[in-house]
C-alpha positions as protocol buffer text, in pm:
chain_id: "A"
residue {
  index: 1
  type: UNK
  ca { x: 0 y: 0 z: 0 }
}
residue {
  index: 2
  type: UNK
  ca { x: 124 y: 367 z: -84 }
}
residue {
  index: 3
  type: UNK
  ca { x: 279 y: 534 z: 206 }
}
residue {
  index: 4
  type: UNK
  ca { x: 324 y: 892 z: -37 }
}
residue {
  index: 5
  type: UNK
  ca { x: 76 y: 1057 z: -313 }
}
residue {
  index: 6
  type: UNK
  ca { x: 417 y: 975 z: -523 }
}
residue {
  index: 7
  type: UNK
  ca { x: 459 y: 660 z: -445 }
}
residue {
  index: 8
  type: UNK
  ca { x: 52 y: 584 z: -524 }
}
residue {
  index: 9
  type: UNK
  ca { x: 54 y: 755 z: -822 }
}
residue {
  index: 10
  type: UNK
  ca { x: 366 y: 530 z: -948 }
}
residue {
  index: 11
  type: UNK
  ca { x: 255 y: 221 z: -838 }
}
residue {
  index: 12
  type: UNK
  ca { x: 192 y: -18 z: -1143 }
}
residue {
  index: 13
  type: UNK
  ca { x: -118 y: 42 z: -1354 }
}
residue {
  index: 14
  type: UNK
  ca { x: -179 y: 363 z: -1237 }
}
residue {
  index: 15
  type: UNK
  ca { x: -373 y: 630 z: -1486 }
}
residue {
  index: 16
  type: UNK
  ca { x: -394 y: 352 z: -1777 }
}
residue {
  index: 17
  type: UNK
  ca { x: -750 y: 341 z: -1773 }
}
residue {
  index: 18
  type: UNK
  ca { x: -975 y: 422 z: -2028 }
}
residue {
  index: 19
  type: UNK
  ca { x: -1093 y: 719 z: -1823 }
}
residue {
  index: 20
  type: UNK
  ca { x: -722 y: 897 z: -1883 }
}
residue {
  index: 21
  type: UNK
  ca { x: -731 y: 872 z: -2223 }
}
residue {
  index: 22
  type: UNK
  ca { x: -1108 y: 1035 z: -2201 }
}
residue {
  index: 23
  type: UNK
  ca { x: -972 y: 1295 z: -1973 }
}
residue {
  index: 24
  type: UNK
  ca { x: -639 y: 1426 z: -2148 }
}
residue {
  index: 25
  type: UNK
  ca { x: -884 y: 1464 z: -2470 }
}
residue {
  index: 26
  type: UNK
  ca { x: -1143 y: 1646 z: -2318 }
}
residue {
  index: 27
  type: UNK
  ca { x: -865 y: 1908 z: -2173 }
}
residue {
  index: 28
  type: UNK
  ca { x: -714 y: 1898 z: -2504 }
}
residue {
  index: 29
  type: UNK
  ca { x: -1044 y: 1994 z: -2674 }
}
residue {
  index: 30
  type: UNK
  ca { x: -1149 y: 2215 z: -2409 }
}
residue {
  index: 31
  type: UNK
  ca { x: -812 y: 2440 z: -2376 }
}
residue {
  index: 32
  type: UNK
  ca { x: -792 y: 2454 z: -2773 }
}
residue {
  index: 33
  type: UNK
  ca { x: -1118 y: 2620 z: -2766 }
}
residue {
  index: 34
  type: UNK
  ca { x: -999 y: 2863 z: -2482 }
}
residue {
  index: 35
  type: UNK
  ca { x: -627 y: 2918 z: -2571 }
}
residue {
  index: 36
  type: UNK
  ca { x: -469 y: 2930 z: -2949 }
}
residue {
  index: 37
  type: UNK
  ca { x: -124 y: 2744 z: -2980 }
}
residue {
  index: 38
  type: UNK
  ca { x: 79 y: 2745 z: -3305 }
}
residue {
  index: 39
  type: UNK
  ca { x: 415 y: 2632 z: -3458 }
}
residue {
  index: 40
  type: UNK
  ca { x: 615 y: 2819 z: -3264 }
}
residue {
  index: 41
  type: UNK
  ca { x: 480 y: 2758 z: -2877 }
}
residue {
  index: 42
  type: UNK
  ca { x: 708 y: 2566 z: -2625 }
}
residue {
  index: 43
  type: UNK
  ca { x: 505 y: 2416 z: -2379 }
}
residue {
  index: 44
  type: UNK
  ca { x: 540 y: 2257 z: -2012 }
}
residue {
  index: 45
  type: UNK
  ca { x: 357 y: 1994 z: -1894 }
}
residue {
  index: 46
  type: UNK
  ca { x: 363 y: 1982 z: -1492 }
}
residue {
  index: 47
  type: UNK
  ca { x: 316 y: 1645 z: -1369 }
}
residue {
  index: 48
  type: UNK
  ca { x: 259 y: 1491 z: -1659 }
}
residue {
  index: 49
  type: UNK
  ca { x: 190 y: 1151 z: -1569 }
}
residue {
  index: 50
  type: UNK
  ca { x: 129 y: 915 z: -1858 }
}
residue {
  index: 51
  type: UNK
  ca { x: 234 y: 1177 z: -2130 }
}
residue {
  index: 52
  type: UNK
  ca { x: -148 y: 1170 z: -2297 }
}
residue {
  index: 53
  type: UNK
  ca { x: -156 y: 1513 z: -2245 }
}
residue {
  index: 54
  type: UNK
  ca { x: 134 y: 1644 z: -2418 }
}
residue {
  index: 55
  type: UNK
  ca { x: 73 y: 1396 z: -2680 }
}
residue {
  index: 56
  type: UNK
  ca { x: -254 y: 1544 z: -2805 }
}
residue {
  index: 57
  type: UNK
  ca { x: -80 y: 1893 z: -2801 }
}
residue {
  index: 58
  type: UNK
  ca { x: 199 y: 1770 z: -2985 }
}
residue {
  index: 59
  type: UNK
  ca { x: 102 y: 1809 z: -3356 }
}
residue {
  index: 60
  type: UNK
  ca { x: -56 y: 2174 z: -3254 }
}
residue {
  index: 61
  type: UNK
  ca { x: 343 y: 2314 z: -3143 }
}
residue {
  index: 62
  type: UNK
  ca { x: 683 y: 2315 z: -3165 }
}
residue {
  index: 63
  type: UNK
  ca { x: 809 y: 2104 z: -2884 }
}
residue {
  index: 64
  type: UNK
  ca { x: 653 y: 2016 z: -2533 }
}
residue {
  index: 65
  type: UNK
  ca { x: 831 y: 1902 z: -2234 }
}
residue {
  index: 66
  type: UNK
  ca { x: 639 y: 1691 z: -1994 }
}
residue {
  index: 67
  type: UNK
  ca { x: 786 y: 1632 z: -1672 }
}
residue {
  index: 68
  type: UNK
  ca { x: 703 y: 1422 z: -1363 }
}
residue {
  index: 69
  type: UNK
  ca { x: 801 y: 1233 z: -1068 }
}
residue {
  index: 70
  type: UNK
  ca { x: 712 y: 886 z: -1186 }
}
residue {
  index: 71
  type: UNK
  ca { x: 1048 y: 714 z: -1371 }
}
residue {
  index: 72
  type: UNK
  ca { x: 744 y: 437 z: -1400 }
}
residue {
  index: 73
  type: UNK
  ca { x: 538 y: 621 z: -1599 }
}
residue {
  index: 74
  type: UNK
  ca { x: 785 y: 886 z: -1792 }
}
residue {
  index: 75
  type: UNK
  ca { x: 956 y: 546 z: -1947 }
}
residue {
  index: 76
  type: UNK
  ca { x: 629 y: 424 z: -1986 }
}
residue {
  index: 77
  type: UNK
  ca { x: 530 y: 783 z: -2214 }
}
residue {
  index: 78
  type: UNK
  ca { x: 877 y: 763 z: -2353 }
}
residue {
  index: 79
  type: UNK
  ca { x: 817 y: 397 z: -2521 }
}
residue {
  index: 80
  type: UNK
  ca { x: 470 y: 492 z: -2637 }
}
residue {
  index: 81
  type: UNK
  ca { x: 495 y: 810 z: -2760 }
}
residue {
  index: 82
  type: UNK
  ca { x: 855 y: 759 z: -2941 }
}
residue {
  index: 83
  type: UNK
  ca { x: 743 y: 802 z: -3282 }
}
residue {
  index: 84
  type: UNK
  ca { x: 636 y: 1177 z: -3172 }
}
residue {
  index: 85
  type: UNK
  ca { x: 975 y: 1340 z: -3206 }
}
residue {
  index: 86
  type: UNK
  ca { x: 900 y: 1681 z: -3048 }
}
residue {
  index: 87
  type: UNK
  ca { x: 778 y: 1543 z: -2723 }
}
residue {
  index: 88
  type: UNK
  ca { x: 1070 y: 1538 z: -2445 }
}
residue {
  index: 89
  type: UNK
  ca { x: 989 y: 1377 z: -2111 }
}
residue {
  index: 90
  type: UNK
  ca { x: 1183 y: 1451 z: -1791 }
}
residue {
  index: 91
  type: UNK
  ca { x: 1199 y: 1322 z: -1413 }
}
residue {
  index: 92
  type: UNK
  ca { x: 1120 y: 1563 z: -1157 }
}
residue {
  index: 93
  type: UNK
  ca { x: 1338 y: 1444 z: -812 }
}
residue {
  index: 94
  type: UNK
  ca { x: 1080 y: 1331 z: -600 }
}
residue {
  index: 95
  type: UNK
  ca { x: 1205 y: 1506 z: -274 }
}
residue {
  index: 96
  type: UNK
  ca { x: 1253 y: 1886 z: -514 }
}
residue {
  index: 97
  type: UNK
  ca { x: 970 y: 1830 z: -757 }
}
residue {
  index: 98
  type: UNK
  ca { x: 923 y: 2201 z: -760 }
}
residue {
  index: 99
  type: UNK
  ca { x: 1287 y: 2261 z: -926 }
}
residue {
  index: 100
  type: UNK
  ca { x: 1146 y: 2308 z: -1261 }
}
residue {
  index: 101
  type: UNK
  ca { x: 1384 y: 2554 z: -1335 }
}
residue {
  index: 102
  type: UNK
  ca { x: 1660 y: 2322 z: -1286 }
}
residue {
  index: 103
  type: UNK
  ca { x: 1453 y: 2106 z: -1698 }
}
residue {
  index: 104
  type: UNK
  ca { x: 1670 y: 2135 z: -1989 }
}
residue {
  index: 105
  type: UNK
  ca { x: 1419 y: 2369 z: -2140 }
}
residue {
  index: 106
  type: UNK
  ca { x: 1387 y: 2736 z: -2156 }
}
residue {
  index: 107
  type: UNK
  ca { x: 1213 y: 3019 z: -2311 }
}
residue {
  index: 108
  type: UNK
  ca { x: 819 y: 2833 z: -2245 }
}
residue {
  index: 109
  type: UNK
  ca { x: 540 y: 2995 z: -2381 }
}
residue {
  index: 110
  type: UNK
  ca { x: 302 y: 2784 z: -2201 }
}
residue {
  index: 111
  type: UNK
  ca { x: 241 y: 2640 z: -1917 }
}
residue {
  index: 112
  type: UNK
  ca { x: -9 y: 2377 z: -1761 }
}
residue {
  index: 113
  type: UNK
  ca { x: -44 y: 2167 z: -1406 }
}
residue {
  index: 114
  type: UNK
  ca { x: -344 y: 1976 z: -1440 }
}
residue {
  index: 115
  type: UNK
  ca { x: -502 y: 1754 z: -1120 }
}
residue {
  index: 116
  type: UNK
  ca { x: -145 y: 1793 z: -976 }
}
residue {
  index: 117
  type: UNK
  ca { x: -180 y: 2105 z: -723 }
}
residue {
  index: 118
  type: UNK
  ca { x: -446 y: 1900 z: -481 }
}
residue {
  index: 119
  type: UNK
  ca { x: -124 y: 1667 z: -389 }
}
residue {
  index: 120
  type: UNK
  ca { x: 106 y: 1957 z: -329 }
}
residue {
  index: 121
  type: UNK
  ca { x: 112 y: 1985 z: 98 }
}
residue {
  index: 122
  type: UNK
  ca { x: 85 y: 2374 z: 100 }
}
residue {
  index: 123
  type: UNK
  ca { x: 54 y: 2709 z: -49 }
}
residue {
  index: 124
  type: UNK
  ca { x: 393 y: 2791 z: -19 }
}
residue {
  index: 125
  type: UNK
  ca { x: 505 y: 2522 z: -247 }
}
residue {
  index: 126
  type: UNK
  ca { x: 254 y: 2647 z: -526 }
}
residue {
  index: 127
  type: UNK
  ca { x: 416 y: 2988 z: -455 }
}
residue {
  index: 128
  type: UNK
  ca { x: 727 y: 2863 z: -510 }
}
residue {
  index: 129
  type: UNK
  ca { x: 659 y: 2659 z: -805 }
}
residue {
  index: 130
  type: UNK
  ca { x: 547 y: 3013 z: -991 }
}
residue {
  index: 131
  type: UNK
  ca { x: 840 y: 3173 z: -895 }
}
residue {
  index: 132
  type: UNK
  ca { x: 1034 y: 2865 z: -1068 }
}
residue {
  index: 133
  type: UNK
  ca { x: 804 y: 2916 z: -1366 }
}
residue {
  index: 134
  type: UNK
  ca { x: 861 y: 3256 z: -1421 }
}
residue {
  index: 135
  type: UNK
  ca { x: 1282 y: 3178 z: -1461 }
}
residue {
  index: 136
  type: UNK
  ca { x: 1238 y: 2997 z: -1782 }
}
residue {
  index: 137
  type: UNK
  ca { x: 932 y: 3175 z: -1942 }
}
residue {
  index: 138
  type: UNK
  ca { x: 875 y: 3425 z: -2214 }
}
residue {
  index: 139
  type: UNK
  ca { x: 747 y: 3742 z: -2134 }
}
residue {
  index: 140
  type: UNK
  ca { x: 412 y: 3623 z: -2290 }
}
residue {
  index: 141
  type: UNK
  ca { x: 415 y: 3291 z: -2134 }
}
residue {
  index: 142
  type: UNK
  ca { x: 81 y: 3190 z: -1951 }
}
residue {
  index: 143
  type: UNK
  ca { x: 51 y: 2914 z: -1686 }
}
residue {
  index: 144
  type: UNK
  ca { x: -268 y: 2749 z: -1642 }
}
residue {
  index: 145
  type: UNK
  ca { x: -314 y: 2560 z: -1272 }
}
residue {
  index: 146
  type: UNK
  ca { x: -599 y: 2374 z: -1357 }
}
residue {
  index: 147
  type: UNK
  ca { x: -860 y: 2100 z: -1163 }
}
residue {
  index: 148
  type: UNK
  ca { x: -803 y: 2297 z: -866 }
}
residue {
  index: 149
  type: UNK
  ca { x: -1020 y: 2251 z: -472 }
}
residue {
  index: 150
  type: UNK
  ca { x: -1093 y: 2616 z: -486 }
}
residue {
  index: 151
  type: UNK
  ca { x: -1359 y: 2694 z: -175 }
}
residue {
  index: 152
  type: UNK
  ca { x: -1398 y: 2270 z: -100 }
}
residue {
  index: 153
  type: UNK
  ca { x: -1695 y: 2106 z: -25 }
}
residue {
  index: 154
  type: UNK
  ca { x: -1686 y: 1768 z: -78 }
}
residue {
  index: 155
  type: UNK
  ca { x: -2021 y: 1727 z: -208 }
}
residue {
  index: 156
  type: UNK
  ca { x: -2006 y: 1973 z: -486 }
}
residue {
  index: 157
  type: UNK
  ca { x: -1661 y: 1826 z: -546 }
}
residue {
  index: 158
  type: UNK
  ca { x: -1850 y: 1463 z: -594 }
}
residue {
  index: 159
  type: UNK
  ca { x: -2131 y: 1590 z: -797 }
}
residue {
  index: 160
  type: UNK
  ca { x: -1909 y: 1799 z: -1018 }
}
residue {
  index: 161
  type: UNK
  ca { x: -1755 y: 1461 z: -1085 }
}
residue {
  index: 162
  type: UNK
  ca { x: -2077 y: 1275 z: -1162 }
}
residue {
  index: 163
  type: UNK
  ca { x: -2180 y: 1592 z: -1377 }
}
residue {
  index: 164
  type: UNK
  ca { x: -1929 y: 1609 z: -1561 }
}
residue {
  index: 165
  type: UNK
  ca { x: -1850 y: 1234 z: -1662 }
}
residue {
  index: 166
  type: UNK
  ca { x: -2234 y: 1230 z: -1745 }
}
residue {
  index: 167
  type: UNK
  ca { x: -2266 y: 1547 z: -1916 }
}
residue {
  index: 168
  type: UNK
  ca { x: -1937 y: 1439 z: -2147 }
}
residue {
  index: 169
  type: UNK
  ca { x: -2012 y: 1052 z: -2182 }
}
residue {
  index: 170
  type: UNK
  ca { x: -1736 y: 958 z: -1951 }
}
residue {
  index: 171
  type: UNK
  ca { x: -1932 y: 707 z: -1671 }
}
residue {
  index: 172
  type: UNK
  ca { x: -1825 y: 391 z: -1684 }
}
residue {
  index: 173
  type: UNK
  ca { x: -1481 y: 507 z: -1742 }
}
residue {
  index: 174
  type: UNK
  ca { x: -1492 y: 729 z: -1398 }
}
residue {
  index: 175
  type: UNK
  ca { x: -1672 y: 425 z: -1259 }
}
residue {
  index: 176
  type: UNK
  ca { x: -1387 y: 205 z: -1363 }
}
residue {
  index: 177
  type: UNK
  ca { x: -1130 y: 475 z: -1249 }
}
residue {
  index: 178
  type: UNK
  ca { x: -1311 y: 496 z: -891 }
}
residue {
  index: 179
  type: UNK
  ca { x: -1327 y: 102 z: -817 }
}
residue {
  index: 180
  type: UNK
  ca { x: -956 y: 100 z: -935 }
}
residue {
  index: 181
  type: UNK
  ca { x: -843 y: 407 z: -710 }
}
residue {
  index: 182
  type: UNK
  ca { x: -1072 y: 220 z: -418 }
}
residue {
  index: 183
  type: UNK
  ca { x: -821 y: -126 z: -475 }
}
residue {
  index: 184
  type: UNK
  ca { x: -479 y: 71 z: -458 }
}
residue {
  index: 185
  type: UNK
  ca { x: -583 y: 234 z: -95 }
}
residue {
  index: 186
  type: UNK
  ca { x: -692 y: 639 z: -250 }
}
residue {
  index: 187
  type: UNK
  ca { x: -934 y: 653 z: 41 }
}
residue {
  index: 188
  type: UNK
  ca { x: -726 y: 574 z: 351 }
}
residue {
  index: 189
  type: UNK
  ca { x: -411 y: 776 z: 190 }
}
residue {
  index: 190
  type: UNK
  ca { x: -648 y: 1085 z: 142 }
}
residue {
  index: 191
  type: UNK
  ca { x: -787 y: 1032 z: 518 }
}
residue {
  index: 192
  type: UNK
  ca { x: -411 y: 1032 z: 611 }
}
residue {
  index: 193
  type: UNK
  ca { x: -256 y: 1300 z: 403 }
}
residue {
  index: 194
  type: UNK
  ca { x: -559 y: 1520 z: 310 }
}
residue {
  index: 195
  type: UNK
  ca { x: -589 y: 1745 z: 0 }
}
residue {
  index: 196
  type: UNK
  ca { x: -456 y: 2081 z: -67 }
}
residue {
  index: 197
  type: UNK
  ca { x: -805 y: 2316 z: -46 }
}
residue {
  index: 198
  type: UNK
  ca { x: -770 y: 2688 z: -101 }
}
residue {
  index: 199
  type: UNK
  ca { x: -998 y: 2980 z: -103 }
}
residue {
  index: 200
  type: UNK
  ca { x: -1041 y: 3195 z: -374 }
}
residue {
  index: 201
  type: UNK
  ca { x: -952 y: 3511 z: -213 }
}
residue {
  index: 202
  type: UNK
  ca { x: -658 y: 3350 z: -73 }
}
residue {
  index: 203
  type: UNK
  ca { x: -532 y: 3211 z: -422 }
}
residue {
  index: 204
  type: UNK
  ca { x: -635 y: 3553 z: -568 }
}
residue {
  index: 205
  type: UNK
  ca { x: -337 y: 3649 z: -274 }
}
residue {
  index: 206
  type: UNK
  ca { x: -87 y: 3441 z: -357 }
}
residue {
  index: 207
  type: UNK
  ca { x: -64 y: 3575 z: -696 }
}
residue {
  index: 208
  type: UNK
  ca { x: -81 y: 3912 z: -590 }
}
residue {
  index: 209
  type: UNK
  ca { x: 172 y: 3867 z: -379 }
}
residue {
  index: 210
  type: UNK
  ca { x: 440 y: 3715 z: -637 }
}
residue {
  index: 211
  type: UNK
  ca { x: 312 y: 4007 z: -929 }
}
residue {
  index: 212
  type: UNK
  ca { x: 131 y: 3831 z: -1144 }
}
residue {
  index: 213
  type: UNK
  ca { x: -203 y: 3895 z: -1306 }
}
residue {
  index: 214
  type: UNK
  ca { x: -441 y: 3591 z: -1254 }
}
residue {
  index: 215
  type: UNK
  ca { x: -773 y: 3516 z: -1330 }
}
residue {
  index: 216
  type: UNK
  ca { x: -1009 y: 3222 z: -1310 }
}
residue {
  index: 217
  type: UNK
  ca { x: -1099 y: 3046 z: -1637 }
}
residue {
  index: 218
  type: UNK
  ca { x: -1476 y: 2935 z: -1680 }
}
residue {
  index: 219
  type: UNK
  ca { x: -1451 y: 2714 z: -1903 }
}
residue {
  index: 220
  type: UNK
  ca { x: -1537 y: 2360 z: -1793 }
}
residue {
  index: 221
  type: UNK
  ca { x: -1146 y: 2233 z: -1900 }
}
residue {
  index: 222
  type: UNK
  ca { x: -1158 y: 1931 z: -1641 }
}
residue {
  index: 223
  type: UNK
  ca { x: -1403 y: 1599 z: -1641 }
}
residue {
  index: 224
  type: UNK
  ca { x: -1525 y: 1730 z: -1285 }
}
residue {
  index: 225
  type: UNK
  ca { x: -1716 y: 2021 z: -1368 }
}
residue {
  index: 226
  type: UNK
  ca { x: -1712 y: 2197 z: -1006 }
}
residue {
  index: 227
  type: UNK
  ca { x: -1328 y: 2216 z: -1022 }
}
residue {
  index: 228
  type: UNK
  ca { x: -1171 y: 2557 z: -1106 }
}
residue {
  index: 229
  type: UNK
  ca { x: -914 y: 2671 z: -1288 }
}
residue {
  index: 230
  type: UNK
  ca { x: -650 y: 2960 z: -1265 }
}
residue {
  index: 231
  type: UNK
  ca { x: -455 y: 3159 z: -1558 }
}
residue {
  index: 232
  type: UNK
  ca { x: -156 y: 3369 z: -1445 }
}
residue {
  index: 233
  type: UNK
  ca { x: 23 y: 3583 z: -1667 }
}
residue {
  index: 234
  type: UNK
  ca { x: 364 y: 3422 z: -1564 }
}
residue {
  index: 235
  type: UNK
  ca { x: 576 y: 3585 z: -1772 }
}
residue {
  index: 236
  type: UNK
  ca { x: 485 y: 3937 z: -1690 }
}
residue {
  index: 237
  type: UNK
  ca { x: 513 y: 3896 z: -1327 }
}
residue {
  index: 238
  type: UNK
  ca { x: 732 y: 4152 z: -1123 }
}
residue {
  index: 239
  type: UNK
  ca { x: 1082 y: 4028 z: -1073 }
}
């Protein structure tokens, strides 16, 4: 049993499920109607997990760079995506995952972290992950923080999750998704370790507080349809 959000989310067969694949498409479809990318956008996926992600956003860029800190499942995106050859995959240390600064990549246009910031232990560390971001963007870049437990209730947060595989034809593979989180221990580890919730105001803060412009997106980008989503100008925040 997982002793670590990092060590759960690399144990084997985690996020190979059919409701993955439905979920990195629906983002994919959902930020493309938000957000133009074209042939000259560098992008950084956060936490990256099984690569689907930066797969369907491939063909749309020039290069993306997907990081995590699952070796497990970055060889894993490595073998299956290989024939895509402007996708570059990178281990995050697990004990300085918020190094990003420290990727072989520079000069990033975009930026995502989706379903990732929930498993971070505090504010702080998102603070410190913008001020990491903001070292190797453009001044145009944008970071998106997206799925995010903005003003929790647990409730909402469930039936955003039914209404939004339902509403998008996704139940049986968030059914399949929630049995298989239920067999590698998500409950007790959640009981144990908790979530990262914020409030809006507070998030609104944090932003303010490093210099960058933020606002909330409302566009449903995210299978759970009561989970919010934040846009920061990184690259134009105050050194």
């Amino acid at each position: 049993m997982a002793d670590s959000w990092s060590t759960y989310w690399d144990s084997d067969g985690s996020m190979r499920g059919d409701f993955w694949s439905a979920h990195a498409k629906h983002f994919v479809r959902q930020l493309t109607k938000e957000f133009s990318f074209g042939p000259t956008d560098v992008i950084l996926d956060i936490g990256c997990g099984n690569g689907l992600i930066a797969a369907e956003l491939s063909s749309l860029v020039k290069e993306v760079h997907a990081a995590d800190t699952s070796l497990r499942h970055i060889e894993r995106a490595r073998d299956e995506f290989s024939h895509i050859d402007n996708i570059y995959f990178h281990v995050l240390p697990e004990t300085d995952y918020l190094s990003i600064s420290n990727l072989p990549v520079r000069k990033v246009t975009w930026m995502h972290c989706v379903s990732v910031i929930q498993y971070y232990r505090s504010l702080d560390e998102v603070e410190k992950l913008i001020l990491q971001a903001r070292t190797i963007s453009t001044p145009s870049c944008q970071m998106l923080l997206a799925d995010l437990l903005v003003d929790y209730s647990l409730l909402a947060d469930l039936w955003g999750s039914l209404w939004g595989a339902l509403r998008f034809g996704c139940v049986r593979q968030k059914a399949a998704e929630f049995v298989d989180a239920r067999a590698k221990g998500y409950k007790p580890l959640r009981q144990r370790l908790g979530l990262l919730h914020m409030g809006r105001a507070e998030l609104l803060e944090l932003t303010r507080r490093v210099g960058c412009r933020s606002r909330f997106v409302n566009r449903r980008l995210t299978l759970n349809s009561w989970r919010k989503h934040l846009l920061l100008d990184i690259g134009r925040c105050a050194s």
